[in-house]
N, C-alpha and C positions, 0 to 999 in steps of 0.2 A: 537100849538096843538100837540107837539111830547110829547107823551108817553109809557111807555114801560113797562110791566106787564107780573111779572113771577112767573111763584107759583110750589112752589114741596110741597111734603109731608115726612120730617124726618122721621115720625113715626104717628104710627095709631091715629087718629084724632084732629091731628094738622096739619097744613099748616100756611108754609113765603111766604108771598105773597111780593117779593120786584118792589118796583117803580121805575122807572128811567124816569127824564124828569119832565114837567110841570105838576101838577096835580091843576085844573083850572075848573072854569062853562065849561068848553068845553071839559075836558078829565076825569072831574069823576065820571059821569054816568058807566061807562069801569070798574072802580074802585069799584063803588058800586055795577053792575052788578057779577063781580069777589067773592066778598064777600060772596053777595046773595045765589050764586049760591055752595058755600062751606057749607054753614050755612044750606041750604037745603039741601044737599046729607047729612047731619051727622057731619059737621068739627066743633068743636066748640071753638076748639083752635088757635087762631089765632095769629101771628107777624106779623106784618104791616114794613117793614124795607124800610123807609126813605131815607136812603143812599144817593141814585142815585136820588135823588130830588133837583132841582134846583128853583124850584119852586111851593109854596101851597098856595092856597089863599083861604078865608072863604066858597065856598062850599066843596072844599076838605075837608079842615076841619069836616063842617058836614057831610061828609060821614064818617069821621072816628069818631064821636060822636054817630051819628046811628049803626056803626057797631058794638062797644066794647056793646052797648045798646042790641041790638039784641044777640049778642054774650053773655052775661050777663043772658037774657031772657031765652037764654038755658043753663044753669046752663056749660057757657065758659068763655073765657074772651079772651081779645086779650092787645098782648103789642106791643110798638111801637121802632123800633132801627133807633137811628137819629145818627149822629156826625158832623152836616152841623149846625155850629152856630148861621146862620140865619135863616135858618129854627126851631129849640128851640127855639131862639127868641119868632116867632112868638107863641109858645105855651105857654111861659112863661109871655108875653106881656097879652094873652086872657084868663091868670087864664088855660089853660087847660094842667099845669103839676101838677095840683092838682087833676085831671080826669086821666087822662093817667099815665100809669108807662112807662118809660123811658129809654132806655139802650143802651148802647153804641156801644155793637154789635150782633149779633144775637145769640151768643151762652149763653150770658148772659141772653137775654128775654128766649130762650128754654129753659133754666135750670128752671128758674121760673113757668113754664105753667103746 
């Protein structure tokens, strides 16, 4: 249950919210409360940076399916920065790098937002 959850703002209404650690049925309520609570004040931009992830199992998942949805809903969108090949794995394995854009590091997904 170690997780680690940090989030700044580059620039006006976007936020990287990067993870480190497991993100699991038992650490991504944290995660999806995080989002939530961006998406409410106004953020509609989001990076989700993977990185520091050692581990995502299918509810993390659906919290990042809900998100980019939500995020979406307010005319946002969120991207995701991995370079952990097992975790792509996992996204390419569930069809969801045809959902998600993908990037390698965060200054590639900001450039996009």
């Amino acid at each position: 249950m170690n997780l680690r959850v940090e989030t700044r703002n580059p620039r006006e209404n976007l936020a990287v919210i990067a993870l480190g650690g497991e993100v699991d049925v038992y650490t991504s309520p944290r995660v999806k409360q995080e989002i939530v609570n961006l998406l409410n004040a106004g953020t509609t931009k989001l990076v989700v940076d993977l990185t520091g992830v050692e581990y995502l199992d299918s509810t993390g998942l659906g919290v990042l399916i809900g998100a980019l949805k939500r995020a979406r809903e307010r005319d946002g969108d969120l991207k995701l920065v991995c370079d952990n090949l097992r975790i792509l794995r996992i996204f390419e394995i569930t069809g969801l790098t045809k959902i998600f854009d993908i990037y390698r590091n965060e200054s590639e997904a900001v450039e996009k937002l």
